[in-house]
C-alpha angles and dihedrals in degrees: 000000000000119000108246129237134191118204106195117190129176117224117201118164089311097104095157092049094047092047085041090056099043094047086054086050091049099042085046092054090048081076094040114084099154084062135075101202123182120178119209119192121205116206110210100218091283106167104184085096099264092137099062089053101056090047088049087045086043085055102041097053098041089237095133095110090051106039133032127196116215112204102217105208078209146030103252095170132228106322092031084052093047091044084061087037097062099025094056089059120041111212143163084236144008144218124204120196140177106231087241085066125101130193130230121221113265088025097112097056092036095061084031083062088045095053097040084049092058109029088163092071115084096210151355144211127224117228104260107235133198114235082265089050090255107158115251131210113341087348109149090018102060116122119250139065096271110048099263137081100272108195127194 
């Protein structure tokens, strides 16, 4: 059986940069037969109809096995978004993204190793990357094995 994986993303009035990051996540678990990975968007309570255009994107595109879009009655913020977000899909992990994030490919399976190589951490953090791949903030000098900021 797949390990499975939730990738939960807020969307707030940003509808081209959520569609932008889960189609990154998609395009990153087509390589990635060893993961069952679902991708839930939250939107946030938008109201400038970015929602419908992500379910119409989510439609369009025949995505719905793959991506669910949770309607927020309010806006909750970050960490209430997130809370929707990762309830609304059990999984074994979760991702968390911003909807300005993109995913490289192997990057799932890559943070999925690093978690399964240290069960007793409770979470990690990806390297940020400029669209060159250029490291961002601490980038190549974050503590832990495996590039992020591992907490117990």
């Amino acid at each position: 059986m797949p390990t499975s994986l939730s990738v939960s993303i807020i969307n707030y009035r940003t509808g081209d940069l959520t569609i932008a990051c889960v189609q990154s996540v998609l395009e990153a678990a087509r390589g990635e037969a060893a993961l069952d990975v679902h991708t839930v968007v939250v939107d946030d309570a938008s109201g400038d109809g970015s929602a419908d255009q992500i379910a119409a994107w989510i439609k369009e595109q025949n995505v719905g096995d793959q991506v669910t879009l949770v309607r927020s009655p309010t806006n909750t913020g970050f960490s209430g978004g997130h809370k929707q977000g990762i309830t609304a899909r059990p999984s074994d992990f979760v991702l968390v993204l911003n909807s300005d994030a993109a995913i490289r490919p192997v990057a799932l399976s890559a943070l999925i190793r690093a978690a399964e190589d240290a069960p007793d951490t409770g979470f990690f953090a990806a390297r940020r990357e400029g669209t060159g791949g250029t490291p961002q903030g601490r980038g190549d000098s974050a503590k832990g094995r495996h590039g992020g900021g591992g907490s117990r």
